[in-house]
DOBAKOL-706928 format. One record per residue (C-alpha): x, y, z; residue number from 1. Coordinates in pm, whole numbers. Example, Ala and Ser with C-alpha at 12.3 -4.5 7.8 and 13.67 -1.06 7.14 Angstrom:
+--------+--------+--------+------+
|   east |  north |     up | resi |
+--------+--------+--------+------+
|   1230 |   -450 |    780 |    1 |
|   1367 |   -106 |    714 |    2 |
+--------+--------+--------+------+
//
This chain:
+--------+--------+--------+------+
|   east |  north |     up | resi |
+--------+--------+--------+------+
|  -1942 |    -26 |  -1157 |    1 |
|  -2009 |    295 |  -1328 |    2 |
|  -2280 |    350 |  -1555 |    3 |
|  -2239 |    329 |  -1927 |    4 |
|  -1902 |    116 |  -1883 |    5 |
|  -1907 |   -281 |  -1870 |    6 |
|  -1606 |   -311 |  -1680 |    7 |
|  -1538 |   -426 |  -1312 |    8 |
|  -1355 |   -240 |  -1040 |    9 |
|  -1092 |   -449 |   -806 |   10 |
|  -1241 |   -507 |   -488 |   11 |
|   -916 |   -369 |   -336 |   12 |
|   -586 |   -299 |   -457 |   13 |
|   -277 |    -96 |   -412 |   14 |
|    -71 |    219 |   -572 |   15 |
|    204 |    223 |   -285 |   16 |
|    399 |    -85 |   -197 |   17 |
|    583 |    -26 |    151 |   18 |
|    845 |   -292 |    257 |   19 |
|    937 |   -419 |    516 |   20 |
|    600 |   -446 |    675 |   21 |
|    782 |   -237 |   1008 |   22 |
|    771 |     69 |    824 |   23 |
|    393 |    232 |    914 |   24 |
|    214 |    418 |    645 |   25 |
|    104 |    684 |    811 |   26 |
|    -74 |    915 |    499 |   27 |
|    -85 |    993 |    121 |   28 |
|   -217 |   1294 |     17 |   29 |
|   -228 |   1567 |   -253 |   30 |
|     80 |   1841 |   -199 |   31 |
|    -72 |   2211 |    -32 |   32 |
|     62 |   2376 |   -347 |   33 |
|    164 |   2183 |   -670 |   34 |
|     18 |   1816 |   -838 |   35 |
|    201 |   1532 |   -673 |   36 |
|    136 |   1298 |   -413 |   37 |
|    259 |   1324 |    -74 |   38 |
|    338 |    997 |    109 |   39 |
|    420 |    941 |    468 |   40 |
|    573 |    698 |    681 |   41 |
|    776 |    642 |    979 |   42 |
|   1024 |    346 |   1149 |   43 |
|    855 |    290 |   1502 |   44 |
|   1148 |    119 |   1603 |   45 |
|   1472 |    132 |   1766 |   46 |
|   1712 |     29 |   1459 |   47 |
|   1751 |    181 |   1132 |   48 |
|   1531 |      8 |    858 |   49 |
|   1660 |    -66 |    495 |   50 |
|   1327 |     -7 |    294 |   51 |
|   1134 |     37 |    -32 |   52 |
|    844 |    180 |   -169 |   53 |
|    709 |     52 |   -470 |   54 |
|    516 |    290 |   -689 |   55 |
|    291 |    101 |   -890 |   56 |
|    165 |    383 |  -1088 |   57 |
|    356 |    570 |  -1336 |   58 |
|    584 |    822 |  -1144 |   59 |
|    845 |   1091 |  -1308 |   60 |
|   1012 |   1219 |   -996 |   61 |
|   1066 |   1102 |   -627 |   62 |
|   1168 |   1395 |   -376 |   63 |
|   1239 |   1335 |      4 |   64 |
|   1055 |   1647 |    145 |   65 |
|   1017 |   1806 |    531 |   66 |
|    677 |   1800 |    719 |   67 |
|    624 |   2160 |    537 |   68 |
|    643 |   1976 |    190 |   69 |
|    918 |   2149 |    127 |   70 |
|   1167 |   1962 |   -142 |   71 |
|   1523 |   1859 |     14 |   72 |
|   1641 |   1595 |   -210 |   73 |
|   1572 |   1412 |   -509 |   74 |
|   1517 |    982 |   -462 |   75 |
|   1684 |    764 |   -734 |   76 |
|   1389 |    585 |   -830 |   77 |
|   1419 |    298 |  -1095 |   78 |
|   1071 |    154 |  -1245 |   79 |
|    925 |    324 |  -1013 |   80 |
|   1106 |    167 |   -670 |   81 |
|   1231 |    386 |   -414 |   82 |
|   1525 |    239 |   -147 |   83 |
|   1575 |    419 |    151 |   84 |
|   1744 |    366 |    478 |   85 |
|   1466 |    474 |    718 |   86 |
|   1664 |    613 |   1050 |   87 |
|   1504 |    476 |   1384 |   88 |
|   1212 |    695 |   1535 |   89 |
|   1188 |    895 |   1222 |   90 |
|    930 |   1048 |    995 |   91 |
|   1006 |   1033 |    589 |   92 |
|    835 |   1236 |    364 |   93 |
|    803 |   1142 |     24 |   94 |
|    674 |   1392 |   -321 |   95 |
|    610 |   1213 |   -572 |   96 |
|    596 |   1361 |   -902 |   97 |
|    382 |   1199 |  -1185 |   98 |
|    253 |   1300 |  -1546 |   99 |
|   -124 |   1187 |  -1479 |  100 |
|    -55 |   1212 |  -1091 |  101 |
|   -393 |   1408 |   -968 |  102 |
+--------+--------+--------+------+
//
């Protein structure tokens, strides 16, 4: 609890919702050089995953980026859910793009 406020902090909780539970977050982090969020994760597997990411904090923009951050392609990403077909043994990385992001 912070001082001065009367208010209670969840115990735990969640911004990122990754499904299916095969796909590995691996990290989430602030971009090298503009105000978004990077988010990584990978399909460990052998077969091509079908997955989404559910963003539950207000998000503008979804991009699917290289490990330099670099911007390739923009997601479609509808109240703030991401689908993405995840290829097998392969690292995705996500910029997202939000008003009150950082």
């Amino acid at each position: 609890q912070i001082e001065g406020s009367s208010g209670k902090l969840s115990v735990k909780g969640s911004f990122i919702d990754l499904q299916p539970q095969k796909l590995m977050l691996s990290s989430i982090k602030k971009a090298k050089d503009r105000d978004s969020l990077i988010v990584r994760f990978y399909n460990p597997y052998d077969e091509p995953i079908l997955g989404t990411m559910n963003i539950l904090i207000p998000v503008d923009e979804v991009y699917i980026c290289n490990l330099a951050e670099e911007r390739k392609e923009k997601f479609e990403c509808i109240e703030g859910v991401v689908t993405i077909e995840v290829p097998p043994k392969k690292i995705i990385t996500c910029d997202i793009v939000g008003s009150s992001m950082i």
